[in-house]
C-alpha positions in Angstrom: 9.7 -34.4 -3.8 9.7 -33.0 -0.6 6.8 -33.3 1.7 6.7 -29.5 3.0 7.3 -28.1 -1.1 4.5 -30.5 -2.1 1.8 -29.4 -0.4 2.7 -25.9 -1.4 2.8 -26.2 -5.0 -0.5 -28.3 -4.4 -2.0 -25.1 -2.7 -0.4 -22.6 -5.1 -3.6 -22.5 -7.5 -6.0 -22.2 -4.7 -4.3 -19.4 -2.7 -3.8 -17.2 -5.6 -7.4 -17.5 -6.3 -7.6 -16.6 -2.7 -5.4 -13.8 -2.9 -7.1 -12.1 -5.6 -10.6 -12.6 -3.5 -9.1 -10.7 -0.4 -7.9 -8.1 -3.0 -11.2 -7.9 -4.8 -12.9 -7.7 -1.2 -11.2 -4.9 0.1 -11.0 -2.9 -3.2 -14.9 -3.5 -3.6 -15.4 -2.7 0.4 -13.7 0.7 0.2 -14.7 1.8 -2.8 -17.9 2.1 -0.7 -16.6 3.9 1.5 -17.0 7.2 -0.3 -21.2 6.8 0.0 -20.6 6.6 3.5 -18.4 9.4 4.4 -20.2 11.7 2.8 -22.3 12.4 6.0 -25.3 14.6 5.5 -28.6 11.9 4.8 -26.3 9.0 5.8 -26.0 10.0 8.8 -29.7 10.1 9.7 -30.2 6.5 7.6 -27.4 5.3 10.2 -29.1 7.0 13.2 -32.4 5.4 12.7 -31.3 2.1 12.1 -32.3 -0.3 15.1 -29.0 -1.4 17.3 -29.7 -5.0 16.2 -29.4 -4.6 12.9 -26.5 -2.7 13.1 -24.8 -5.4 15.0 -25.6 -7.9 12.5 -24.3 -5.8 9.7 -20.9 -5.5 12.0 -21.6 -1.6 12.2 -22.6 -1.6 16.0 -21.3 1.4 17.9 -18.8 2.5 15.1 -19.4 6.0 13.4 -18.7 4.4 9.6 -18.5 8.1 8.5 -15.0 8.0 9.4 -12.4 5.7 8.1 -11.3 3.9 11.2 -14.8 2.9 11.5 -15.7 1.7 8.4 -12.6 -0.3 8.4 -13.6 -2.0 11.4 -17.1 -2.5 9.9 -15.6 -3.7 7.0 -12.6 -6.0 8.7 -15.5 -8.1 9.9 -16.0 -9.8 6.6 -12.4 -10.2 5.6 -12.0 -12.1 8.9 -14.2 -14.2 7.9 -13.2 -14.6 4.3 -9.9 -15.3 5.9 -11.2 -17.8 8.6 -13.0 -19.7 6.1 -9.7 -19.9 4.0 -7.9 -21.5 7.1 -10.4 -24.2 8.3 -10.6 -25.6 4.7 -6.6 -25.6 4.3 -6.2 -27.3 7.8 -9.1 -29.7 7.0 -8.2 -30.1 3.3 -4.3 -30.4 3.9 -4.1 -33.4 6.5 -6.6 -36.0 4.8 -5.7 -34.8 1.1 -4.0 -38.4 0.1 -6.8 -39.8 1.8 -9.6 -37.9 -0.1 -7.6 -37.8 -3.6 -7.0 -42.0 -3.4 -2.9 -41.1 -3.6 -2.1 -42.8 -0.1 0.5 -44.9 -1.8 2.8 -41.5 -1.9 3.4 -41.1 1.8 3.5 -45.0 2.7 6.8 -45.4 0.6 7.9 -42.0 2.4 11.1 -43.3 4.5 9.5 -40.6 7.0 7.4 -40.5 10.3 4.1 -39.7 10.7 5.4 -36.3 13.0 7.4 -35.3 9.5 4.4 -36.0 7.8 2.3 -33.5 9.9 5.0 -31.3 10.6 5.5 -30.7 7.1 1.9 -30.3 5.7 1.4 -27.8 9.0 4.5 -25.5 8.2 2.9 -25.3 5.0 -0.4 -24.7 5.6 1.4 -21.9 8.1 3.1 -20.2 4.7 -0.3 -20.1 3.2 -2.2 -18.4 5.7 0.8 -16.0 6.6 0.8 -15.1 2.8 -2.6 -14.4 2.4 -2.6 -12.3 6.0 0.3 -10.3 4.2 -1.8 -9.7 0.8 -4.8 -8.6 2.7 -2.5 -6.3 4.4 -0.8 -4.4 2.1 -4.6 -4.3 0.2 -6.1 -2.5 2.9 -3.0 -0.2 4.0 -3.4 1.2 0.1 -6.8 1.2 -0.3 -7.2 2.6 3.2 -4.5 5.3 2.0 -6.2 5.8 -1.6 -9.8 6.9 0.4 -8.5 8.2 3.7 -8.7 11.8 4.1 -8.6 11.9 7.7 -6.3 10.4 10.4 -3.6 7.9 9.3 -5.2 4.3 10.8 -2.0 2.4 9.4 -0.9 1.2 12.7 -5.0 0.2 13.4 -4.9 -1.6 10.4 -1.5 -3.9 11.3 -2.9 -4.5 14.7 -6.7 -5.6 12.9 -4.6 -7.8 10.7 -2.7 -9.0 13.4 -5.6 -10.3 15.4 -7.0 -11.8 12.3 -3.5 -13.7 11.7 -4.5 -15.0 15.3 -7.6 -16.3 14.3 -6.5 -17.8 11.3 -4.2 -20.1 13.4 -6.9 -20.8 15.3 -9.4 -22.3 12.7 -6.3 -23.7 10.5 -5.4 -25.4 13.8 -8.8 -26.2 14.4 -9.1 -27.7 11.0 -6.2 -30.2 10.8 -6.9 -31.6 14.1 -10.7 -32.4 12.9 -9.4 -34.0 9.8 -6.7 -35.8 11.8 -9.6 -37.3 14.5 -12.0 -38.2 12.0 -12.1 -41.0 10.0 -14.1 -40.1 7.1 -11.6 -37.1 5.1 -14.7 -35.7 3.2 -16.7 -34.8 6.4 -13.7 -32.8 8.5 -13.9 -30.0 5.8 -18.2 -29.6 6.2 -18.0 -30.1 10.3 -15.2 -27.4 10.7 -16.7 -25.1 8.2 -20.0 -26.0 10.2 -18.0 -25.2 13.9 -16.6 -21.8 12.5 -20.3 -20.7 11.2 -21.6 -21.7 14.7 -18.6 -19.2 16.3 -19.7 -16.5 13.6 -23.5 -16.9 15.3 -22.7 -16.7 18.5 -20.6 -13.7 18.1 -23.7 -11.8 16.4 -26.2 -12.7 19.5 -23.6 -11.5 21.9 -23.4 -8.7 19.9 -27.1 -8.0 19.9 -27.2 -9.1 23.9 -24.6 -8.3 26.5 -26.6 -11.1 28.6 -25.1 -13.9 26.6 -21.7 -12.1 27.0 -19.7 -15.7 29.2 -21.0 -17.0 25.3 -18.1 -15.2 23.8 -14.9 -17.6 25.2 -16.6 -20.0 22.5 -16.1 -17.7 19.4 -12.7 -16.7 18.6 -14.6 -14.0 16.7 -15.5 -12.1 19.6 -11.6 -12.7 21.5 -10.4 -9.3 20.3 -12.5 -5.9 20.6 -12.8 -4.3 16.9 -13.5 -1.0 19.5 -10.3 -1.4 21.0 -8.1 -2.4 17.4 -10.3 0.8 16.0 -9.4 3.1 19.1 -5.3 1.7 18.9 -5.8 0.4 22.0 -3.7 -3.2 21.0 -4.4 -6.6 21.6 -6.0 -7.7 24.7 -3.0 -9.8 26.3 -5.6 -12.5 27.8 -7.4 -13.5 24.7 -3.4 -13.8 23.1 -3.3 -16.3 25.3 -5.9 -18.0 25.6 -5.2 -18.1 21.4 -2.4 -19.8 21.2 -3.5 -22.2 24.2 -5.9 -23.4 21.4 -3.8 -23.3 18.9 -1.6 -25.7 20.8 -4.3 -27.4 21.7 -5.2 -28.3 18.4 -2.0 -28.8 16.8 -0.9 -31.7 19.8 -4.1 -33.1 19.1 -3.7 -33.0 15.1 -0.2 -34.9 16.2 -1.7 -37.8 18.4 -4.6 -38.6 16.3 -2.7 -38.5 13.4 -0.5 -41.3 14.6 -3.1 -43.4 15.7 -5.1 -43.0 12.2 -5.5 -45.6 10.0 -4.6 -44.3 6.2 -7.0 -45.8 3.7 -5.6 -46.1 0.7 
């Protein structure tokens, strides 16, 4: 079978359970939302509510009355949902023979190492650019079930966007960790371990503008929910400086996979 439709009907299970999750997620976040637009009390909870711990909650300056805000309070957790969902694919998808003891299947491949990678990367790729599109059209319905204000359909595609960004960063990420280390069962923990650490240092610079130079190390913090929530685009810098890593990573997954030695 071929390489590329292999590792797609391997993943099919897991990213329909995935799917569903990002469904579930913005269904169960928006059918929140109605609590919170109500205004009146709310708003005083809201107003008393230390700055800290509103950064933590991923509330911070947003008025979550409104639907643009609340989306962006609630797009903080399906990136992450969706971040998570990329690291483990990357890690999971490079070292699977390895881990699973089925070595034996790409050896007798009359194919190179680059097809090898190429093929499980274009379909990790797929995976990730099928979930983005499910979490999409989720949140432009729900959104458009609960919104009684302003249409934020064009916020939404550009918060989704950025999110698609920093799924290719982690998925990146993740299959050049698995290709570098030697052990297949430790690249899943250590990138799931990196992408927690970006998560933390993207709530302290949150809390602190102090610690602000901390934020070129969290691809959390490249693009401005403000500025997605406002319709103010993508910042063009941090595009770049995104898919520099993601190049990064992906030449790296290349080289170190050649050089591996596959266990069998």
């Amino acid at each position: 079978m071929n390489i590329f439709l292999r590792e797609l009907k391997a993943n099919k299970k897991a990213l329909i359970i995935w799917c569903v999750c990002m469904f579930l997620g913005v269904l169960s976040g928006m059918g929140k939302y109605t609590a919170y637009s109500a205004g009146g009390q709310y708003n005083k909870i809201f107003d008393n509510i230390p700055y800290s711990i509103k950064a933590l909650l991923g509330m911070g300056s947003f008025d979550v009355t409104t639907m643009s805000g609340y989306f962006a309070m609630l797009f903080l957790y399906i990136e992450i949902a969706a971040a998570i969902h990329a690291v483990l694919l990357g890690a999971g998808i490079v070292a699977k023979e390895e881990r699973d003891k089925t070595t034996e299947f790409l050896m007798i491949k009359p194919v190179s190492r680059d097809t090898i990678i190429t093929s499980k990367l274009l379909a990790a790729f797929v995976n990730v650019v099928i979930l983005n599109i499910v979490t999409l059209v989720s949140s432009l319905v729900m959104v458009a079930a609960y919104n009684k204000g302003n249409d934020i359909s064009s916020e939404i595609v550009m918060f989704m966007l950025s999110m698609f960004i920093v799924q290719l960063i982690f998925l990146s990420l993740g299959t050049a960790l698995s290709a570098f280390l030697k052990n297949p069962k430790t690249s899943g923990s250590l990138a799931a371990g990196i992408l927690f650490a970006a998560f933390v240092i993207s709530k302290i610079t949150d809390i602190t503008d102090k610690l602000n130079a901390l934020n070129l190390l969290s691809p959390f913090k490249y693009f401005s929910y403000v500025d997605l929530a406002e319709g103010n685009g993508l910042n063009l810098t941090a595009v770049i400086l995104s898919l520099g890593l993601v190049s990064i990573f992906c030449i790296s997954t290349y080289i170190f996979y050649r050089k591996r030695d596959l266990h069998v």
